[in-house]
N, CA, C and O atoms as a GROMACS GRO file, in nm:
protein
  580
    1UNK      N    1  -0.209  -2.667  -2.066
    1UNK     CA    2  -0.336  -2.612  -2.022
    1UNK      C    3  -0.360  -2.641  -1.874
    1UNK      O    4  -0.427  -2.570  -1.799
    2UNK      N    5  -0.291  -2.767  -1.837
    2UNK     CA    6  -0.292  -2.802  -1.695
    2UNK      C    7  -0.251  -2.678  -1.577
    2UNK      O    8  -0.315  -2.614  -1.494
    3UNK      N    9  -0.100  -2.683  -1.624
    3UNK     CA   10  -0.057  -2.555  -1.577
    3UNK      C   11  -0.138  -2.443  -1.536
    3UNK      O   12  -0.142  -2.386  -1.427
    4UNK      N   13  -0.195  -2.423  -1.635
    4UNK     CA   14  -0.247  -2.248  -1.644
    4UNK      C   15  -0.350  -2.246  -1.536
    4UNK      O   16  -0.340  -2.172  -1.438
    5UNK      N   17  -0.478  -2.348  -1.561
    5UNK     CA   18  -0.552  -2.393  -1.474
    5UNK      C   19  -0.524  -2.419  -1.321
    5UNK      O   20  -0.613  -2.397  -1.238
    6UNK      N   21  -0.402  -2.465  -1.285
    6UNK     CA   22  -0.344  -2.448  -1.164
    6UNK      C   23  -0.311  -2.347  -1.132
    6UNK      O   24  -0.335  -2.329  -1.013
    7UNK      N   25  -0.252  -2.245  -1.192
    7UNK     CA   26  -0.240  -2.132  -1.131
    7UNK      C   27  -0.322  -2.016  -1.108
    7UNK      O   28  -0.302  -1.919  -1.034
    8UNK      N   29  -0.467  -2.056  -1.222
    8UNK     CA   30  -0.572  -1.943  -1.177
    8UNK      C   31  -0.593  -1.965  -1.071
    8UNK      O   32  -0.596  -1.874  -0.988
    9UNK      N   33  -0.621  -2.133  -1.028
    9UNK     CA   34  -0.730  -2.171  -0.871
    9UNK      C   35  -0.606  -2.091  -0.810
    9UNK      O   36  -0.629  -1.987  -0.748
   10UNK      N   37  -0.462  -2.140  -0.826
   10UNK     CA   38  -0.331  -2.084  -0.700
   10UNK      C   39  -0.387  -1.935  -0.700
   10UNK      O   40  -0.423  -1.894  -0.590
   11UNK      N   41  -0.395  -1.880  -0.770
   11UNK     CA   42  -0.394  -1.754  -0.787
   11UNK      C   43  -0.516  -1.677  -0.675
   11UNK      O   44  -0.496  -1.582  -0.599
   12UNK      N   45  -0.640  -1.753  -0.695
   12UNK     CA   46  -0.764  -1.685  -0.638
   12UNK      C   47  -0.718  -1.738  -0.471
   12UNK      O   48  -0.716  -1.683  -0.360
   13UNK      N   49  -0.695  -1.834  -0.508
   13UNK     CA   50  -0.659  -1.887  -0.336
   13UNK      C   51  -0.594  -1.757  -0.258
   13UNK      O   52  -0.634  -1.689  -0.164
   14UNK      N   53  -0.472  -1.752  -0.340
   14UNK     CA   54  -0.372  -1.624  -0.258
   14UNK      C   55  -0.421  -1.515  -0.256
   14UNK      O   56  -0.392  -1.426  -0.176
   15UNK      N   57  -0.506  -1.508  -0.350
   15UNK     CA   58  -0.603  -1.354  -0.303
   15UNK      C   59  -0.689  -1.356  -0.233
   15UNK      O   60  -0.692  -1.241  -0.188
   16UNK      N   61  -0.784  -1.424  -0.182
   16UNK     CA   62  -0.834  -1.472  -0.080
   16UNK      C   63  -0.794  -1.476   0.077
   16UNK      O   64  -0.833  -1.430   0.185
   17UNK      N   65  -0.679  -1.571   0.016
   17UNK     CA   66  -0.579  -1.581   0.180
   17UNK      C   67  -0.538  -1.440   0.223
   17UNK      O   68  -0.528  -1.414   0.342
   18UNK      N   69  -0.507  -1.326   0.102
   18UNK     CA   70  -0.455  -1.229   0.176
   18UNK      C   71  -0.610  -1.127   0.205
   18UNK      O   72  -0.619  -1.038   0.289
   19UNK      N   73  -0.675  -1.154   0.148
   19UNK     CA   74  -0.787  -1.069   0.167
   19UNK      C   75  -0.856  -1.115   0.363
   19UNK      O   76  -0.908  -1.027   0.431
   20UNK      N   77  -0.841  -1.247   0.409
   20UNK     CA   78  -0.875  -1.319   0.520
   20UNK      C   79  -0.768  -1.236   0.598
   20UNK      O   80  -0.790  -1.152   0.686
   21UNK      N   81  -0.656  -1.275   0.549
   21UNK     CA   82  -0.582  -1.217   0.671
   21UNK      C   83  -0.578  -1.128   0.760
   21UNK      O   84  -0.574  -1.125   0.883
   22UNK      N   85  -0.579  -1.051   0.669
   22UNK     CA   86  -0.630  -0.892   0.747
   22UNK      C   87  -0.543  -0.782   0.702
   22UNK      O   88  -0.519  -0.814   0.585
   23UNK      N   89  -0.492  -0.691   0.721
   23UNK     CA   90  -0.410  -0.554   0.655
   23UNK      C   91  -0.332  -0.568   0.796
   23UNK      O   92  -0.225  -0.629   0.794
   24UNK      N   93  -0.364  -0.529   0.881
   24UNK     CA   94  -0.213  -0.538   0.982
   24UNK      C   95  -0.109  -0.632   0.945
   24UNK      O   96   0.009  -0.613   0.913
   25UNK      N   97  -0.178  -0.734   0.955
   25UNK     CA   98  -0.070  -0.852   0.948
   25UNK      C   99   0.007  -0.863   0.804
   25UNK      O  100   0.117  -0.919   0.810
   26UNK      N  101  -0.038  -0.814   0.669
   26UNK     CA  102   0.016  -0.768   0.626
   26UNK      C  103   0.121  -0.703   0.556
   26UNK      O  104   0.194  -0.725   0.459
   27UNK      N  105   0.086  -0.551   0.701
   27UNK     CA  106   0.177  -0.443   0.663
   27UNK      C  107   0.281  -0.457   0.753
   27UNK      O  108   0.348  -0.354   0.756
   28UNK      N  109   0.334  -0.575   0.853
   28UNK     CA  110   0.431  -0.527   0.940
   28UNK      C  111   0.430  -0.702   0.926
   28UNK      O  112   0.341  -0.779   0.961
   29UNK      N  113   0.564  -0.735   0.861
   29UNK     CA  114   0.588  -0.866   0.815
   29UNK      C  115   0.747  -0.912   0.944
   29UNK      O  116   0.864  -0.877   0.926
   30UNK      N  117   0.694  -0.994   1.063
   30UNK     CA  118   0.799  -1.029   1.133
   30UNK      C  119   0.871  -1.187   1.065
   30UNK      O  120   0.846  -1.241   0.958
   31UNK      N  121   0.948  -1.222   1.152
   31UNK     CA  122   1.077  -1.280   1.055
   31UNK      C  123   0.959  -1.426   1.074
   31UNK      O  124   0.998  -1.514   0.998
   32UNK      N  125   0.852  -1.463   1.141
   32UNK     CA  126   0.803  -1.585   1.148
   32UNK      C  127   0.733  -1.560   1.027
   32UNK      O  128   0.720  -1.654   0.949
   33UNK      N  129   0.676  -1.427   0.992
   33UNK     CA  130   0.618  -1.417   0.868
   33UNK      C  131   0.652  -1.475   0.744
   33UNK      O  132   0.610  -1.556   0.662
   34UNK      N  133   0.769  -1.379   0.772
   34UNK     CA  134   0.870  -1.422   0.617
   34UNK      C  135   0.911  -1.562   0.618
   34UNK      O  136   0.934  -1.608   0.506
   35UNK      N  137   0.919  -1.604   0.673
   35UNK     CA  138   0.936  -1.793   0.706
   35UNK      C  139   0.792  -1.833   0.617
   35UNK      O  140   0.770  -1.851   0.498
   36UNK      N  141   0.720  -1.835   0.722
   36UNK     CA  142   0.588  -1.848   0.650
   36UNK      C  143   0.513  -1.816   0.469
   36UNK      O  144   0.431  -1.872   0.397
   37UNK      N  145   0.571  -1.736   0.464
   37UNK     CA  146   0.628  -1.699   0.305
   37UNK      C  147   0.686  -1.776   0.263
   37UNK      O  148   0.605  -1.829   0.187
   38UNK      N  149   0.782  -1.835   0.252
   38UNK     CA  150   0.903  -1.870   0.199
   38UNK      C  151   0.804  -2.022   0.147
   38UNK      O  152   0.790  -2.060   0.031
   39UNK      N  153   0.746  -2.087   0.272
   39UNK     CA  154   0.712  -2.237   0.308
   39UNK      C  155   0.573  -2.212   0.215
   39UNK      O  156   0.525  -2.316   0.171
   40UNK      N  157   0.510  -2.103   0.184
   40UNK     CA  158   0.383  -2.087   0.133
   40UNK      C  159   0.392  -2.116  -0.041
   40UNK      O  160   0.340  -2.191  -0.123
   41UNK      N  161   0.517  -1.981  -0.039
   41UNK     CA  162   0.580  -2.018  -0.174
   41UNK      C  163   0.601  -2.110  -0.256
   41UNK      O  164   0.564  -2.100  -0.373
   42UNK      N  165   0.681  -2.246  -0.196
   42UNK     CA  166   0.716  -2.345  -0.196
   42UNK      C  167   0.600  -2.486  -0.196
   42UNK      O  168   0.619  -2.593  -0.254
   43UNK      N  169   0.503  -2.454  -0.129
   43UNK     CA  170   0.424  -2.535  -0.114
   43UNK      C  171   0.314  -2.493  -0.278
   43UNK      O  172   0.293  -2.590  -0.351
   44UNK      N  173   0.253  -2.349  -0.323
   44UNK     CA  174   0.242  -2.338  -0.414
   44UNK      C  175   0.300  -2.383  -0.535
   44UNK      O  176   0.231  -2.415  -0.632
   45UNK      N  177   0.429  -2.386  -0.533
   45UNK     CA  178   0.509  -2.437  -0.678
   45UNK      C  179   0.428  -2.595  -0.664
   45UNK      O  180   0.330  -2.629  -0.730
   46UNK      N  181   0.493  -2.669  -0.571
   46UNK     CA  182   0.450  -2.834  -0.557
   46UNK      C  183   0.325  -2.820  -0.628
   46UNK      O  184   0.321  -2.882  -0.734
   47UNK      N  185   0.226  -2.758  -0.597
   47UNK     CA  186   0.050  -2.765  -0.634
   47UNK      C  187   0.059  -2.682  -0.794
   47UNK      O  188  -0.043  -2.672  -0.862
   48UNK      N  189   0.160  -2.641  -0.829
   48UNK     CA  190   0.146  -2.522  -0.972
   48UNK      C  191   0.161  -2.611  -1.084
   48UNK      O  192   0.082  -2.634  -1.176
   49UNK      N  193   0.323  -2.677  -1.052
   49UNK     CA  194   0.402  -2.717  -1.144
   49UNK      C  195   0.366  -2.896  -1.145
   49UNK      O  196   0.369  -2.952  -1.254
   50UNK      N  197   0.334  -2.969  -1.030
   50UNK     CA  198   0.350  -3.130  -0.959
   50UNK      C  199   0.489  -3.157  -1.005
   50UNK      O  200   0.590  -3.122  -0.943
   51UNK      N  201   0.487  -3.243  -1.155
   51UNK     CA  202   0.629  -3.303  -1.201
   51UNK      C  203   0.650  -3.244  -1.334
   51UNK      O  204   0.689  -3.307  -1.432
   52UNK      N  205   0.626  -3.134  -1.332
   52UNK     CA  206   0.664  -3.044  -1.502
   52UNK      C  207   0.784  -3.000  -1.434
   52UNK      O  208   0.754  -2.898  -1.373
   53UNK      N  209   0.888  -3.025  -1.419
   53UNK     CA  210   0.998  -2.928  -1.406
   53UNK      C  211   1.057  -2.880  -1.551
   53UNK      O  212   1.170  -2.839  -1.576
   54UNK      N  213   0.990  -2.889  -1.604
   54UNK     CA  214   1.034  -2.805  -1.782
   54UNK      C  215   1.038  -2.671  -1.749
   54UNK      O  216   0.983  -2.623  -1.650
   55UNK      N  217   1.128  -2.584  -1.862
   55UNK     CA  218   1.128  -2.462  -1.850
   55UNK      C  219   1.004  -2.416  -1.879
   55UNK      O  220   0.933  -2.339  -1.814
   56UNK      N  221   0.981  -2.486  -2.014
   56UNK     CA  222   0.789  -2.449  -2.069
   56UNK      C  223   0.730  -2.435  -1.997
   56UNK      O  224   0.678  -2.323  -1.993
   57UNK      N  225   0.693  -2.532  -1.892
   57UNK     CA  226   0.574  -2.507  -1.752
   57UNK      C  227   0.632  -2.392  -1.694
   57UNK      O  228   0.550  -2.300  -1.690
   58UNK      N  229   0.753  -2.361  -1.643
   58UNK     CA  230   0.709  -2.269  -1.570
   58UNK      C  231   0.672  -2.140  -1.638
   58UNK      O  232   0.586  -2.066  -1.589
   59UNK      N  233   0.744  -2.105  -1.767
   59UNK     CA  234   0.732  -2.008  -1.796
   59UNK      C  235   0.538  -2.036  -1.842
   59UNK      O  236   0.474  -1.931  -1.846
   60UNK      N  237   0.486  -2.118  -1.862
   60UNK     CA  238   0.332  -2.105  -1.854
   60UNK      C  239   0.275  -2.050  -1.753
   60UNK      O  240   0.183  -1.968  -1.760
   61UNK      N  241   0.363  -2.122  -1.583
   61UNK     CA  242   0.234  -2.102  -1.510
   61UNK      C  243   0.304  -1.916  -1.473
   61UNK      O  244   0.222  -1.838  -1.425
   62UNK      N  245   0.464  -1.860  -1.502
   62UNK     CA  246   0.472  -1.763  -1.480
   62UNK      C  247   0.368  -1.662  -1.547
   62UNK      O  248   0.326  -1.560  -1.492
   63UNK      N  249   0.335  -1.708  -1.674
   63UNK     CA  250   0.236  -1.643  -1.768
   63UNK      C  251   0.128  -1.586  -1.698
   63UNK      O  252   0.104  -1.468  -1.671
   64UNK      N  253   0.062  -1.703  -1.673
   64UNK     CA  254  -0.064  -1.693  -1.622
   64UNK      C  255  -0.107  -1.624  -1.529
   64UNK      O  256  -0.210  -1.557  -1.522
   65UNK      N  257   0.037  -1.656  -1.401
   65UNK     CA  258  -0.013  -1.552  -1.288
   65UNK      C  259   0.029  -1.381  -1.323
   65UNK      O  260  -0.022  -1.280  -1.276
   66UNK      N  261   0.147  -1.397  -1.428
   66UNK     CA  262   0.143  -1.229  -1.419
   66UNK      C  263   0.041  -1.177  -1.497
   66UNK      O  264   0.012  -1.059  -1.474
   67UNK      N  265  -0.032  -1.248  -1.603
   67UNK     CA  266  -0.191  -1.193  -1.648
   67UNK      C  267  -0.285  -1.193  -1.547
   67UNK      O  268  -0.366  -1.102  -1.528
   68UNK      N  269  -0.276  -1.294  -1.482
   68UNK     CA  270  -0.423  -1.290  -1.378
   68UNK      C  271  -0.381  -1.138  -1.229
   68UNK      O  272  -0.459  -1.087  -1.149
   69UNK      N  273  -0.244  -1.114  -1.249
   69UNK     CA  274  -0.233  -1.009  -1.198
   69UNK      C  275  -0.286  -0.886  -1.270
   69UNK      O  276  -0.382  -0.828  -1.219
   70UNK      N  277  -0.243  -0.847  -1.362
   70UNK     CA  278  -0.260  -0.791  -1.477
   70UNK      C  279  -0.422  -0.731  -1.517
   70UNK      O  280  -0.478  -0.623  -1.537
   71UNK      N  281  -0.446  -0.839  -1.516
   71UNK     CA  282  -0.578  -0.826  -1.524
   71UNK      C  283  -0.686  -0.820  -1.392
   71UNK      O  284  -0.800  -0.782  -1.418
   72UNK      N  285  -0.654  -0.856  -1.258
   72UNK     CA  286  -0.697  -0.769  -1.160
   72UNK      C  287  -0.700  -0.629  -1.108
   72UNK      O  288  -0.780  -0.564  -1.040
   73UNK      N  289  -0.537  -0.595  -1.187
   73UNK     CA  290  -0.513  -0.469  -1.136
   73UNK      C  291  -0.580  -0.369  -1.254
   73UNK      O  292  -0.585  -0.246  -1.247
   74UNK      N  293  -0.644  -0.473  -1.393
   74UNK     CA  294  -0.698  -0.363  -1.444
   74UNK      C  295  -0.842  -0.337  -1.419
   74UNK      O  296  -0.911  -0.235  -1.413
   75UNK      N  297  -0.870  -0.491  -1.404
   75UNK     CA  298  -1.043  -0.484  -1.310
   75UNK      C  299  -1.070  -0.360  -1.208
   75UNK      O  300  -1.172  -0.293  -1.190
   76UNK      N  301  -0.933  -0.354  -1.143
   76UNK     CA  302  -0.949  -0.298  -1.006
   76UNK      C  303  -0.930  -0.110  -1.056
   76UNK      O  304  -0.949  -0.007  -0.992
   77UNK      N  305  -0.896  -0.127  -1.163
   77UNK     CA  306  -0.879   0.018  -1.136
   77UNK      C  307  -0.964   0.104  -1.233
   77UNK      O  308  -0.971   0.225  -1.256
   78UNK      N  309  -1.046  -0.048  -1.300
   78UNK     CA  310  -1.137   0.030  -1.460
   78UNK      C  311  -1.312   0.032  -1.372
   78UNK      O  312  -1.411   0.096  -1.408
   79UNK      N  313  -1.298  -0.060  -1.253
   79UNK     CA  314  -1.408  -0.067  -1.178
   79UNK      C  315  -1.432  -0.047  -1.016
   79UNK      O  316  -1.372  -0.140  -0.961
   80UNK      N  317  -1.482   0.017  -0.940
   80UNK     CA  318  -1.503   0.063  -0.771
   80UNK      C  319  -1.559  -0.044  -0.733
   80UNK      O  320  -1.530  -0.054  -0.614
   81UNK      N  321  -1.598  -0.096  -0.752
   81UNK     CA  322  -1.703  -0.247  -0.711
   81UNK      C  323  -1.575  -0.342  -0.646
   81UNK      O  324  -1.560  -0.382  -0.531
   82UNK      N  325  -1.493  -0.361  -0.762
   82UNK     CA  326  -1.382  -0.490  -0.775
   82UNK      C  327  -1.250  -0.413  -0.674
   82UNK      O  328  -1.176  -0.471  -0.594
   83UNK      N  329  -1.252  -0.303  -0.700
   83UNK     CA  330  -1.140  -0.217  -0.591
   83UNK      C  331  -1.173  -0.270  -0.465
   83UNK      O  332  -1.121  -0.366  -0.407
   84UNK      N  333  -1.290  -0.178  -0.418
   84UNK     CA  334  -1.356  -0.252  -0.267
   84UNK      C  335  -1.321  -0.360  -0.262
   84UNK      O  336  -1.217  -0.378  -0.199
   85UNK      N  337  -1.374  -0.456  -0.312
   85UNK     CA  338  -1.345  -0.636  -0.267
   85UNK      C  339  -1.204  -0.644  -0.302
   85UNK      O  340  -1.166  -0.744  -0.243
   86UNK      N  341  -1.093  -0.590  -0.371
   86UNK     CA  342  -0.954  -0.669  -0.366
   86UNK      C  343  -0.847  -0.578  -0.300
   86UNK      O  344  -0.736  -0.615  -0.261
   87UNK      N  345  -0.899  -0.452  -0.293
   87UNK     CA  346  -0.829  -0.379  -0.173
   87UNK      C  347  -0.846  -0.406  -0.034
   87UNK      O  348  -0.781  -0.460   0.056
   88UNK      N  349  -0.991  -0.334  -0.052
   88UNK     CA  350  -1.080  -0.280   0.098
   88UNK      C  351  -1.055  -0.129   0.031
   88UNK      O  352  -1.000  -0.079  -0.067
   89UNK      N  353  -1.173  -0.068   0.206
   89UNK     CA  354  -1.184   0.096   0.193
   89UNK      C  355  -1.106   0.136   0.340
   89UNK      O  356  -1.098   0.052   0.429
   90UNK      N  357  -1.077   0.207   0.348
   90UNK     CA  358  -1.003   0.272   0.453
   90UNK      C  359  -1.105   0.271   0.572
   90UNK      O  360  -1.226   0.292   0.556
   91UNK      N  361  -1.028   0.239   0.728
   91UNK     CA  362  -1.156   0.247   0.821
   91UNK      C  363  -1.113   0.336   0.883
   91UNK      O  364  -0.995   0.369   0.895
   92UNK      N  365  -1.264   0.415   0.960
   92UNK     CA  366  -1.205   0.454   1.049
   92UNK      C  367  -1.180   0.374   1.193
   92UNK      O  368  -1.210   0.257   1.219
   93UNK      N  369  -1.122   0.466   1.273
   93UNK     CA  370  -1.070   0.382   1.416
   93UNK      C  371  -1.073   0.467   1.494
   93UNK      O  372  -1.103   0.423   1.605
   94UNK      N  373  -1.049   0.621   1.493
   94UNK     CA  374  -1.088   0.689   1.616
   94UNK      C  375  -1.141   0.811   1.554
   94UNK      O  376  -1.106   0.835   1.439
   95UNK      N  377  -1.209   0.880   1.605
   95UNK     CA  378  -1.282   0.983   1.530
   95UNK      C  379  -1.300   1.129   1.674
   95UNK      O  380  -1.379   1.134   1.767
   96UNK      N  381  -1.229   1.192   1.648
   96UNK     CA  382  -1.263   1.336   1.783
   96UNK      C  383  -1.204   1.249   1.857
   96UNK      O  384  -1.285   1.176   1.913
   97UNK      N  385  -1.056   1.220   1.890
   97UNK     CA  386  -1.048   1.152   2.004
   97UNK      C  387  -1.102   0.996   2.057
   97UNK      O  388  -1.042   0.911   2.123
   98UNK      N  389  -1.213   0.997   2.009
   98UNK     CA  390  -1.257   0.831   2.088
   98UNK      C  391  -1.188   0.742   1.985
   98UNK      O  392  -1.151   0.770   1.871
   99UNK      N  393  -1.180   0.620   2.060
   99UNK     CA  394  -1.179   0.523   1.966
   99UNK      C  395  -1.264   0.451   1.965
   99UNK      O  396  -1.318   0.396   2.061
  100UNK      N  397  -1.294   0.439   1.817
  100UNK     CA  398  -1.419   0.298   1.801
  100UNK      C  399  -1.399   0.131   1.841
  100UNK      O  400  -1.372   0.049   1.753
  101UNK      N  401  -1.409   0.110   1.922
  101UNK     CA  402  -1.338  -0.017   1.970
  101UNK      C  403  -1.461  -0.113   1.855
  101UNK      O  404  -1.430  -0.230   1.832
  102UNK      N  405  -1.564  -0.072   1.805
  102UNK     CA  406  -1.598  -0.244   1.690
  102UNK      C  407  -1.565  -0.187   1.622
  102UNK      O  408  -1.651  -0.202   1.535
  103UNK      N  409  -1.478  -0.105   1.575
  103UNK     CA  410  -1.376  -0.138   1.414
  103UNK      C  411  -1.260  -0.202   1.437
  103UNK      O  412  -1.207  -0.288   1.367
  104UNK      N  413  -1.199  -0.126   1.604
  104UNK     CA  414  -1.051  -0.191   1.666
  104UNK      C  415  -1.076  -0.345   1.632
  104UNK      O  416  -0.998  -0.413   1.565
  105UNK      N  417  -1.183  -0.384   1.681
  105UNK     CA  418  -1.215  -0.534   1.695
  105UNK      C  419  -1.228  -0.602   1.559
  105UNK      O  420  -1.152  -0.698   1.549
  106UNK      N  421  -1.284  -0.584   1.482
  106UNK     CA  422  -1.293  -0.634   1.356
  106UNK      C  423  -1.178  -0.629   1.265
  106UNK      O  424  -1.168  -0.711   1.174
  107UNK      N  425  -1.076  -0.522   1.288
  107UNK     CA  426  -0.967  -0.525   1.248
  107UNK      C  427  -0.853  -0.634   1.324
  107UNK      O  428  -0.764  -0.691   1.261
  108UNK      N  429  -0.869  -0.644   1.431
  108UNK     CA  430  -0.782  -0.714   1.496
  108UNK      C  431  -0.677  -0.674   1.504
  108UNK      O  432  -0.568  -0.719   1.470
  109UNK      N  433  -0.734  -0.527   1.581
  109UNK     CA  434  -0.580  -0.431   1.623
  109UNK      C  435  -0.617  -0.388   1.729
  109UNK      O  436  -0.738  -0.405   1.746
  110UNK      N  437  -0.550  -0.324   1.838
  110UNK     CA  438  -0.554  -0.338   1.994
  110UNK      C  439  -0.479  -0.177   2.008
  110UNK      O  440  -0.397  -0.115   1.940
  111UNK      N  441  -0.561  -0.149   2.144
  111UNK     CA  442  -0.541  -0.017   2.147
  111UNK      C  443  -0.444   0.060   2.188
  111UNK      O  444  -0.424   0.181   2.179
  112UNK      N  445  -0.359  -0.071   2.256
  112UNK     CA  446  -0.186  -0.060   2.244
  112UNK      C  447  -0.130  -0.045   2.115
  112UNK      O  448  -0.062   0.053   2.086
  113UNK      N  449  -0.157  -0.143   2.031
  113UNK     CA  450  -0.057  -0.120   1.931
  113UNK      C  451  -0.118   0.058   1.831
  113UNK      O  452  -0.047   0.139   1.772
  114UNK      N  453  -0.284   0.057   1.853
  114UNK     CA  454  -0.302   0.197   1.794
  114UNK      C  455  -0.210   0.328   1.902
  114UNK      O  456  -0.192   0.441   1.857
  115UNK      N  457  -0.184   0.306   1.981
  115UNK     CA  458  -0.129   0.428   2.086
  115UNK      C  459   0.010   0.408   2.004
  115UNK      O  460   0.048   0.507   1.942
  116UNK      N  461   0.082   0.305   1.998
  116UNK     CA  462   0.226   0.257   1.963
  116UNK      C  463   0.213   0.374   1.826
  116UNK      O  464   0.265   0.485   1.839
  117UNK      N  465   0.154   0.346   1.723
  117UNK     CA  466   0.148   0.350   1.606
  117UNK      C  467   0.171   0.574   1.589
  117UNK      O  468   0.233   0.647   1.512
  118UNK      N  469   0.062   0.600   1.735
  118UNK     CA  470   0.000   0.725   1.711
  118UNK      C  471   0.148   0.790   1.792
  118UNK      O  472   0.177   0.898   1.739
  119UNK      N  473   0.265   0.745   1.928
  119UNK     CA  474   0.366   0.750   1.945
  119UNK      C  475   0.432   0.769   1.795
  119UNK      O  476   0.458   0.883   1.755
  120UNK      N  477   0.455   0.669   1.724
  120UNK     CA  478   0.606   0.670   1.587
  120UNK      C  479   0.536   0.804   1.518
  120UNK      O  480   0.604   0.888   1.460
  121UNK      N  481   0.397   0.816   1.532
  121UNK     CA  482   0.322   0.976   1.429
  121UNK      C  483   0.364   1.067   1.510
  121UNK      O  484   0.298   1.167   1.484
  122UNK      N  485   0.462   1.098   1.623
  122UNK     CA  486   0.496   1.210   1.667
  122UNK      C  487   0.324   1.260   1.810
  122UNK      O  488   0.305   1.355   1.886
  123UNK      N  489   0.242   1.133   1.777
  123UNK     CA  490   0.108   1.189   1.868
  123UNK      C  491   0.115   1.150   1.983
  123UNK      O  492   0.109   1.028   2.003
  124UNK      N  493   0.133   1.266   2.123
  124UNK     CA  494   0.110   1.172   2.238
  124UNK      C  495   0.022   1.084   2.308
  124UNK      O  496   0.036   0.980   2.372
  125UNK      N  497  -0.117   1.195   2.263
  125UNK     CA  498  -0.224   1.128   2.300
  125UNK      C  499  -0.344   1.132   2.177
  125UNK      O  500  -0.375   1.226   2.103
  126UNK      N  501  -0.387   1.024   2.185
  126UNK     CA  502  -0.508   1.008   2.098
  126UNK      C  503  -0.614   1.112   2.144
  126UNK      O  504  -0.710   1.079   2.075
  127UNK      N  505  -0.649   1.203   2.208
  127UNK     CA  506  -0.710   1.301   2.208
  127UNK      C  507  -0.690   1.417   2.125
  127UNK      O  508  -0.781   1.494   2.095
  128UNK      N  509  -0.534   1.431   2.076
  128UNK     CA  510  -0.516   1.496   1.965
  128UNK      C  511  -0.564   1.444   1.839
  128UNK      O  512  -0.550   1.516   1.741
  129UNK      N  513  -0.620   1.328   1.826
  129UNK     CA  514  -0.670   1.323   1.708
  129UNK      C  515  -0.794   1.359   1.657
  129UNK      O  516  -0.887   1.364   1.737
  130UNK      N  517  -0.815   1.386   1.534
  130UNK     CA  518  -0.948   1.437   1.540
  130UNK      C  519  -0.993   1.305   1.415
  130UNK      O  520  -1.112   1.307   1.383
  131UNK      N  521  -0.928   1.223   1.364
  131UNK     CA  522  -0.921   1.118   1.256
  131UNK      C  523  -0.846   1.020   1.278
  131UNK      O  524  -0.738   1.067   1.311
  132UNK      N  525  -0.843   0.936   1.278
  132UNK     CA  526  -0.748   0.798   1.247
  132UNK      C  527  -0.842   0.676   1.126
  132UNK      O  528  -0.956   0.629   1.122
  133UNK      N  529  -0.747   0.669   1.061
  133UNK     CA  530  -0.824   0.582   0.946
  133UNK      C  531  -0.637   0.433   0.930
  133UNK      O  532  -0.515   0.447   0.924
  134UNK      N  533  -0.760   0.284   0.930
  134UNK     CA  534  -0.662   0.252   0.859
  134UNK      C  535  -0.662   0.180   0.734
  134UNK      O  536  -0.724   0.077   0.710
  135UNK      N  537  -0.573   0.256   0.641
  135UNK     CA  538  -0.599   0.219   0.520
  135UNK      C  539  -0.588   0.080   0.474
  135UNK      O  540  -0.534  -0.008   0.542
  136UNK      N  541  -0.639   0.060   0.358
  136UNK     CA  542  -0.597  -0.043   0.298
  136UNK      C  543  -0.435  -0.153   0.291
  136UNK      O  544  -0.413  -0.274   0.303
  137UNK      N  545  -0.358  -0.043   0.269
  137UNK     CA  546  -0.232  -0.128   0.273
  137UNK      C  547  -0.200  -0.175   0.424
  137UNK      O  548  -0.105  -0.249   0.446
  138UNK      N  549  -0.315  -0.110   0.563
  138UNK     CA  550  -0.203  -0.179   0.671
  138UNK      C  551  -0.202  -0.073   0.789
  138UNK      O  552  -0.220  -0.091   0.910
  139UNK      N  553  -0.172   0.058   0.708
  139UNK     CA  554  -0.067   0.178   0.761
  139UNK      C  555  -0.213   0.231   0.790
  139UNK      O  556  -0.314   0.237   0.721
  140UNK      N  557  -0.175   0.279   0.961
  140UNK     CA  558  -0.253   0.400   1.031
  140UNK      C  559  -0.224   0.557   0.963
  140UNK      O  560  -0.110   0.602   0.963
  141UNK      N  561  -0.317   0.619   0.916
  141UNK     CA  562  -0.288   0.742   0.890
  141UNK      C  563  -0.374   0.842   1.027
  141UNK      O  564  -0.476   0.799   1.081
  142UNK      N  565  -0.305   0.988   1.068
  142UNK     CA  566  -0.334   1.025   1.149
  142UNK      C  567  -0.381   1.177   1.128
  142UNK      O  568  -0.302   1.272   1.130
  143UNK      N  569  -0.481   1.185   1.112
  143UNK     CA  570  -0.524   1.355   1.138
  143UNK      C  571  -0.562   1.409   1.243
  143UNK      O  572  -0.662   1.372   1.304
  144UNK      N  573  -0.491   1.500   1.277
  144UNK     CA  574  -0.499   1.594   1.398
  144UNK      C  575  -0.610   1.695   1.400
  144UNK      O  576  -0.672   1.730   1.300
  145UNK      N  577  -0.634   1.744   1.539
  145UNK     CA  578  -0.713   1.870   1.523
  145UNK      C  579  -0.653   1.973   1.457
  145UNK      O  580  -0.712   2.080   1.440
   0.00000   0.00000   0.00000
């Protein structure tokens, strides 16, 4: 029962942590990232398991987190309330050309890396846009005039 209990708190923590983080950071995972992963991972087991190295524990605390997944993703998709808070909603970021610099800001994305982004969309200039939204997972989507 110990177990299980450790992995709900593990569980809300990491949804949390990724909900703080932000969606850029995210969606474009550099190799300090994945490091950072690895050490996050690892530091979770220590706090999941302490000294159960039994197969039983893990396959408990594996239990637990793939229900408490399970059961977010059914929260999230049987209710709009719980979507919002464990997704997000798509923002916008430039609208007719301008950009909204307090969404840029609150997102903690920069108007270099939105030009970069609107470059790989084939866009030269953000004046061709008549939309930019960025979604939930991360990813700039781009509508043109």
């Amino acid at each position: 029962m110990d177990i299980s209990l450790r992995a709900i708190a593990l569980f809300l923590f990491i949804l949390f942590l990724t909900r703080v983080m932000g969606r850029r950071e995210l969606s474009s995972l550099a190799p300090f990232d994945m490091i950072l992963l690895i050490v996050l991972g690892d530091a979770i087991q220590q706090g999941l398991t302490q000294d159960d190295y039994s197969v039983t524990g893990a396959l408990i605390a594996i239990t637990t987190l793939a229900l408490m997944q399970r059961g977010t993703s059914y929260l999230s998709f049987r209710f709009g309330l719980v979507r919002r808070v464990l997704e997000g909603e798509p923002v916008v970021i430039v609208q007719d050309g301008r950009v909204i610099e307090k969404n840029l800001r609150r997102e903690r994305l920069t108007t270099a890396e939105l030009t970069e982004e609107a470059r790989l969309n084939q866009i030269d200039s953000l004046d061709r846009v008549k939309w930019a939204l960025l979604e939930p997972n991360g990813n700039i989507s781009f509508i043109e005039r």
